[in-house]
N, CA, C and O of each residue as an XYZ file, in Angstrom:
284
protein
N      54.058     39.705     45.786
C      54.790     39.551     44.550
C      54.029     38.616     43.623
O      53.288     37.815     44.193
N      54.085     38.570     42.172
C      53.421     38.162     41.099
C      54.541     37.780     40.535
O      55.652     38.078     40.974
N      54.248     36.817     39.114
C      55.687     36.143     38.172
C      54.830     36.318     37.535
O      53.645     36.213     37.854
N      55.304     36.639     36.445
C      54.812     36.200     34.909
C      54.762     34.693     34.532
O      55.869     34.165     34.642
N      53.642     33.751     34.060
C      53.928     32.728     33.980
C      54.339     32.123     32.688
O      54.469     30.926     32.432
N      54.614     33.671     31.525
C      55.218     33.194     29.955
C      56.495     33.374     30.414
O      57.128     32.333     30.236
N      57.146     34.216     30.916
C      58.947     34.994     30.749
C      59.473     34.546     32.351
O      60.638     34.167     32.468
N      58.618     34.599     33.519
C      59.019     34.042     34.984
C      59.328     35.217     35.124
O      60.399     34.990     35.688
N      59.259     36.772     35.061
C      59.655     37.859     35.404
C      58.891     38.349     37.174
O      57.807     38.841     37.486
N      59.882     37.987     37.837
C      58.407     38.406     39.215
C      58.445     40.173     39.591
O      59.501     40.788     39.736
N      57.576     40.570     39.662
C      56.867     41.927     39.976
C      56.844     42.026     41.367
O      56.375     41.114     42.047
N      57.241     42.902     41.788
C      57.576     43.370     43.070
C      56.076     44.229     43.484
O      55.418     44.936     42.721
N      55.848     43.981     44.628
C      54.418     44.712     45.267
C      54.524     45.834     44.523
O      53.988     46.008     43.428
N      55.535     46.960     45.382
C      55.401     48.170     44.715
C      55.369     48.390     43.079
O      54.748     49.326     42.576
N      56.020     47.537     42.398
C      55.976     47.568     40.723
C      54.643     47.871     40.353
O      54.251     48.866     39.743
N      53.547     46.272     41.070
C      52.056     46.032     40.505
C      51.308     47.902     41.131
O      50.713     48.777     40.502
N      51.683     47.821     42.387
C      51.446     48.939     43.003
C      51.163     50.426     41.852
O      50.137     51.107     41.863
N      52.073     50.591     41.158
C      52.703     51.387     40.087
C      52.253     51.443     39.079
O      52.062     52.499     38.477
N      51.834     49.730     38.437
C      50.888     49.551     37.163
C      49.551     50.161     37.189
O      49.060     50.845     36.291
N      48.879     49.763     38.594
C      47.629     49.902     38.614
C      47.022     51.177     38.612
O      45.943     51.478     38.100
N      47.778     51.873     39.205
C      47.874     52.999     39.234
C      46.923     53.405     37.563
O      45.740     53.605     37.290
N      48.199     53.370     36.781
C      48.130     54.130     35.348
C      46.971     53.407     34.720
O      46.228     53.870     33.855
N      46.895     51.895     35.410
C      46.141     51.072     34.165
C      45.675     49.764     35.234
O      46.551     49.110     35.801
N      44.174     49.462     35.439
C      43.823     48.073     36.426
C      44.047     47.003     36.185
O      43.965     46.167     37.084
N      44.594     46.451     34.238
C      45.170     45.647     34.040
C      46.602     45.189     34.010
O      47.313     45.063     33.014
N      46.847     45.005     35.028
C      48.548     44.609     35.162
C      49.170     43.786     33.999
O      48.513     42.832     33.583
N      50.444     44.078     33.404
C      51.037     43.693     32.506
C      52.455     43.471     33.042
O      53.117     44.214     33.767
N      52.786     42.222     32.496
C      54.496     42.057     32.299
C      55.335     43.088     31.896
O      54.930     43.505     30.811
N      56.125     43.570     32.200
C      56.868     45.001     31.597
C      57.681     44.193     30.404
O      57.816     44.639     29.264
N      58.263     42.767     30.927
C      58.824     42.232     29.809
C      58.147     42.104     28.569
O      58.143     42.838     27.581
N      57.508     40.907     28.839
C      56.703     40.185     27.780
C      55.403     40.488     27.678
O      54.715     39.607     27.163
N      54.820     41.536     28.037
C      53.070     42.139     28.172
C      52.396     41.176     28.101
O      51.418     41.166     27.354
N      52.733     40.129     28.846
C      51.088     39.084     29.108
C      50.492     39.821     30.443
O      51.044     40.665     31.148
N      49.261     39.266     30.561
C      48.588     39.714     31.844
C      48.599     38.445     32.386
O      47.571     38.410     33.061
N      49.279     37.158     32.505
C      48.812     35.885     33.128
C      50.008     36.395     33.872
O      51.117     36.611     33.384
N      49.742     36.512     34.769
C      50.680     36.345     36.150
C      50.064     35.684     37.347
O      48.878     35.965     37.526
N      50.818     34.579     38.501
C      50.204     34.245     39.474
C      51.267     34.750     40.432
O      52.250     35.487     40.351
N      50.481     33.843     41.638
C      51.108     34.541     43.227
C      51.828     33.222     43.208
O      53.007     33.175     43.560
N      51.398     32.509     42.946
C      51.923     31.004     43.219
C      53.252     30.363     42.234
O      53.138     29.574     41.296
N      54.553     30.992     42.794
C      55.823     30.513     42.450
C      56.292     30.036     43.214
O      55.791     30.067     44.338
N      57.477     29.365     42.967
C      58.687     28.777     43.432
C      60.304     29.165     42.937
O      60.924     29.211     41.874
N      60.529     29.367     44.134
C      62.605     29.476     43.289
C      62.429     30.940     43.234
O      61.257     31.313     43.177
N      63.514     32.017     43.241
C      63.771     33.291     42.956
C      65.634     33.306     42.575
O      66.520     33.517     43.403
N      65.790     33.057     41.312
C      67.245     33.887     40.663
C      67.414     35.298     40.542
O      66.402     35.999     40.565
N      68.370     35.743     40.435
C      68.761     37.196     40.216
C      69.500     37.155     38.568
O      70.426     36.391     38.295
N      69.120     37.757     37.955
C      70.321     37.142     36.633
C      70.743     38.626     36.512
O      69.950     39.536     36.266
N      72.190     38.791     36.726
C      72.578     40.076     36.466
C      73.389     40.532     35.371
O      73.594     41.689     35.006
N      74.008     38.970     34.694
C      74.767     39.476     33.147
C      74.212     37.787     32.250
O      74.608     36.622     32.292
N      73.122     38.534     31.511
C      72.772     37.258     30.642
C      73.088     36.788     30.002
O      72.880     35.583     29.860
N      73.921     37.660     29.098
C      74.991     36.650     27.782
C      75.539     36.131     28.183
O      76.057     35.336     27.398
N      76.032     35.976     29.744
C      76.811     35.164     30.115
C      76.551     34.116     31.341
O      77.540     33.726     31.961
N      75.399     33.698     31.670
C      75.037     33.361     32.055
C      74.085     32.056     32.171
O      72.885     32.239     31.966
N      74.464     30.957     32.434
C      73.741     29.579     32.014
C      73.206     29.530     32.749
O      73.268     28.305     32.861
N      72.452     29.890     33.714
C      71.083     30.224     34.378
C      70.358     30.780     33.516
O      69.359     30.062     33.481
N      70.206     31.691     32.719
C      69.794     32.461     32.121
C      69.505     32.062     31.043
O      68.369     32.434     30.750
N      70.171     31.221     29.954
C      70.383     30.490     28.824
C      68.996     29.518     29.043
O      68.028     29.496     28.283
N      69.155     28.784     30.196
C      68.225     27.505     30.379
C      66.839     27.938     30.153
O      66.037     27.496     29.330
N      66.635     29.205     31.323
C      65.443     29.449     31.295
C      64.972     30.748     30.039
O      63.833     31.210     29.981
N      65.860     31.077     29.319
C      65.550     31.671     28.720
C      65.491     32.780     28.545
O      64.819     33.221     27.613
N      66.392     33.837     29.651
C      66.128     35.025     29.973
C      67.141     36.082     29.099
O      68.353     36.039     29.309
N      66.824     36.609     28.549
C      67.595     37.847     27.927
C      68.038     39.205     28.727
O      69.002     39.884     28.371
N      67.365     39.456     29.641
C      67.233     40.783     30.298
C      67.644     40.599     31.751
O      67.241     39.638     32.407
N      68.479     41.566     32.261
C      68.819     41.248     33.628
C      67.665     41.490     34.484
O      67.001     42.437     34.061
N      67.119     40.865     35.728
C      66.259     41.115     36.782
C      66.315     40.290     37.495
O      67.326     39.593     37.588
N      65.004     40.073     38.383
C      64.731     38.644     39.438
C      63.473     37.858     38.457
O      62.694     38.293     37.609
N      63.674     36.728     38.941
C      63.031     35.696     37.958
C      62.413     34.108     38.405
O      63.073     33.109     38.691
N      61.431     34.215     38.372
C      60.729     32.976     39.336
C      61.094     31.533     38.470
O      60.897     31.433     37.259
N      61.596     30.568     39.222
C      62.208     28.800     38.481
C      61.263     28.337     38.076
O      61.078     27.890     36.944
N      60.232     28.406     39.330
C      58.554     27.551     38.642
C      57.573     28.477     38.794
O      57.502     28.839     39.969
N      56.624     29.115     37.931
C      55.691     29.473     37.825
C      53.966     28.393     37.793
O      53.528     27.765     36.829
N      53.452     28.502     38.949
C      52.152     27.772     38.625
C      50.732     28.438     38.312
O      49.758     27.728     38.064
């Protein structure tokens, strides 16, 4: 697994699996950066964001899984 280290969006093996496929540069599906590492901490689930102060803090608009610390 990979996180995005702009949005904390983490990518599931099979996801990157999926990217590479079409394209060798892996992208955020969220936020299309290519900076992603292996090296996180923490995993949330945010499943309703407007309502959600998990979500608020870190910033997340979109429901998914989502890494706390990205390094």
């Amino acid at each position: 697994m990979k996180a995005c280290k702009k949005c904390r969006r983490i990518l599931k093996k099979d996801e990157i699996e999926e990217m590479m496929k079409e394209n060798p540069s892996i992208r955020c599906p969220i936020c299309k950066s290519t900076d992603l590492s292996e090296d996180f901490s923490g995993h949330v689930i945010i499943v309703d964001p407007e309502n959600s102060e998990i979500a608020e803090k870190l910033g997340v608009t979109l429901p998914g899984n989502y890494a706390l610390r990205v390094r």
